[in-house]
N, C-alpha and C positions, 0 to 999 in steps of 0.2 A: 504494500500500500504506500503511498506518496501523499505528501505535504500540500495546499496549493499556497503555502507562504512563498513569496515573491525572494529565491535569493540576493535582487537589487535592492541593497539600500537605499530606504527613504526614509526622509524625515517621520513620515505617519508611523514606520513602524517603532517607534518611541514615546509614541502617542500611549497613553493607560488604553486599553482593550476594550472596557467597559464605557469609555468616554464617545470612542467611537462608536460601538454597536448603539447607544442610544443617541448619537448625532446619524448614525441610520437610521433607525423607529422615527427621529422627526422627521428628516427629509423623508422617507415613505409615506407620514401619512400627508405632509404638505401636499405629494404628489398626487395622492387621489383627493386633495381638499380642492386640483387646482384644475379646472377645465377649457383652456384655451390652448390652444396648439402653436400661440404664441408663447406661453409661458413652459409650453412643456420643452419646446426646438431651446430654447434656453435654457432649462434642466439639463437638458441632454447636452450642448454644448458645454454645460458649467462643467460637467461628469468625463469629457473626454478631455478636456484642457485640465484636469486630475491627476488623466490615466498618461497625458503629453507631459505635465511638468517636472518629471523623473528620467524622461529621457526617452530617444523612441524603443530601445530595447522593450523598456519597461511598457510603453502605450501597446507596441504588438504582442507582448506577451498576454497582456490584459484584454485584448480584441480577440487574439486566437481562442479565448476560454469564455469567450461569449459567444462562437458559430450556432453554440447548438440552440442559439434562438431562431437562428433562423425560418424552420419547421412551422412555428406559431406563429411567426410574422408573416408569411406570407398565409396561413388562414386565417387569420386574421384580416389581411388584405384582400382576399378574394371576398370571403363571408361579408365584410363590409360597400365593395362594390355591388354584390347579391342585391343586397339589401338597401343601396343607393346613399349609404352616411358614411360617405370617404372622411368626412373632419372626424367624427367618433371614434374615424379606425385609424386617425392618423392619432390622435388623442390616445388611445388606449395599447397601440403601438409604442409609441416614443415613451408614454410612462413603465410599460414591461420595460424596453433597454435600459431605461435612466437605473431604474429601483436594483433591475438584477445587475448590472454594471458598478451600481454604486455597492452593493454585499458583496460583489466579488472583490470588490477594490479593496474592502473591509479583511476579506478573508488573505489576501491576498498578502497585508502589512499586517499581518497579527499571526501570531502562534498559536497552533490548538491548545497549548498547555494554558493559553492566558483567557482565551475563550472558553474551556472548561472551569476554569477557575471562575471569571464571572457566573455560568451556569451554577456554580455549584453554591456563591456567593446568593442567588437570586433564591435559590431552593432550600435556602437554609431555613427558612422558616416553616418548610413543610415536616423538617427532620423535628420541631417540636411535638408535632403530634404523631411521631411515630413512624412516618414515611420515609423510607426509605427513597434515595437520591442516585444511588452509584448506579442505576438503572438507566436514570436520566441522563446521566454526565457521558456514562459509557454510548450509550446510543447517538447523541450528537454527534463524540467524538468520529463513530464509527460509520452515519451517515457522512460526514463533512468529506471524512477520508476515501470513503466507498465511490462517493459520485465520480468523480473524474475519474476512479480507476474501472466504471465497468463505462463510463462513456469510450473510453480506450478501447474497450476490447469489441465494445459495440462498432468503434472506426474499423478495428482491425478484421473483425467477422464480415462485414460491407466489401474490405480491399481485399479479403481473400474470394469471395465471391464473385467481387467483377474481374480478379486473374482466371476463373475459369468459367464465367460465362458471360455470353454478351446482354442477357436478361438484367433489371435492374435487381438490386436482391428484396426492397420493400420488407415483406409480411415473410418472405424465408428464412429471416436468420432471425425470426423471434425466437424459438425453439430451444436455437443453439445458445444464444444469449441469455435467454431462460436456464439453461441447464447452467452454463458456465459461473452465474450468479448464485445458483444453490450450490455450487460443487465450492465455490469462494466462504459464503455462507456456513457449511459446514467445516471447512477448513477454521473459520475464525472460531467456532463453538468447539472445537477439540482443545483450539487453544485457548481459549478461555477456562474450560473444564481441567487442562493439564496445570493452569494456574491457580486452580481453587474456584473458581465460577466465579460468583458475586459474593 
């Protein structure tokens, strides 16, 4: 499994963890507070002159781990033409890039260990009454870390497919990605069970 901490330093990633993740919660909910497609091309631009003021390493690495928006943006874009409200689709468009651009940007200059730390910070009050947390903290950590690694293997199940056929792959390589994500799944629970479980 892999990190998606950014190894370019930037200033943000000295930023406190928790500072940031709740200077995200604002900026998302401003973004659904704000419906002009003036205001949003301006979110949006605020969001890449972010991912630009580190450097362009930094701006493409931060672009390349946003493709996989692509998929919903353009149904997005069709379902919006369908239905004849290009502004709504251009509105609800630009705020999915801005918001998930701007968490990735987050994840990007922060370390899981600081991220779990706030989670575990925020959950402390449920450990009064009894609840159990290491559930919680584990499970983030192991979403956060999981995504990018089965969107991987999802590219690489796609690129092995179009080496051997000139068909798109689509709805063929659910299957395999299905299995390859239980067989991952179970590999993490052996080793969780070898280290004591929870």
């Amino acid at each position: 499994m892999i990190s998606l901490t950014s190894p370019i330093e930037t200033r943000a990633h000295r930023w406190p963890a928790g500072a940031k993740l709740g200077a995200l919660c604002i900026a998302t909910m401003a973004l659904f507070a704000m419906g002009s497609v003036a205001g949003h091309l301006g979110a949006f631009a605020g969001m890449l002159a972010l991912y630009a003021a580190p450097g362009m390493v930094f701006f493409r690495s931060g672009m390349g781990r946003l493709r996989v928006l692509w998929p919903f943006l353009a149904i997005i874009f069709v379902w919006h033409l369908v239905t004849a409200a290009p502004g709504q689709g251009a509105v609800i468009a630009l705020r999915l890039m801005t918001a998930v651009g701007l968490a990735n940007l987050v994840t990007m200059t922060t370390r899981l260990t600081d991220m779990i730390a706030v989670v575990k910070w925020l959950a402390a009050p449920l450990r009064r009454f009894g609840v159990g947390t290491r559930g919680l903290e584990l499970g983030i950590a192991l979403v956060i870390r999981f995504t990018p690694m089965l969107a991987g293997k999802g590219t690489q199940l796609a690129r092995a497919w179009r080496a051997r056929s000139a068909r798109r792959p689509g709805w063929r390589i659910v299957t395999p990605f299905a299995l390859c994500a239980i067989d991952d799944a179970e590999h993490v629970a052996d080793a969780l069970k070898a280290r004591g479980g929870f």
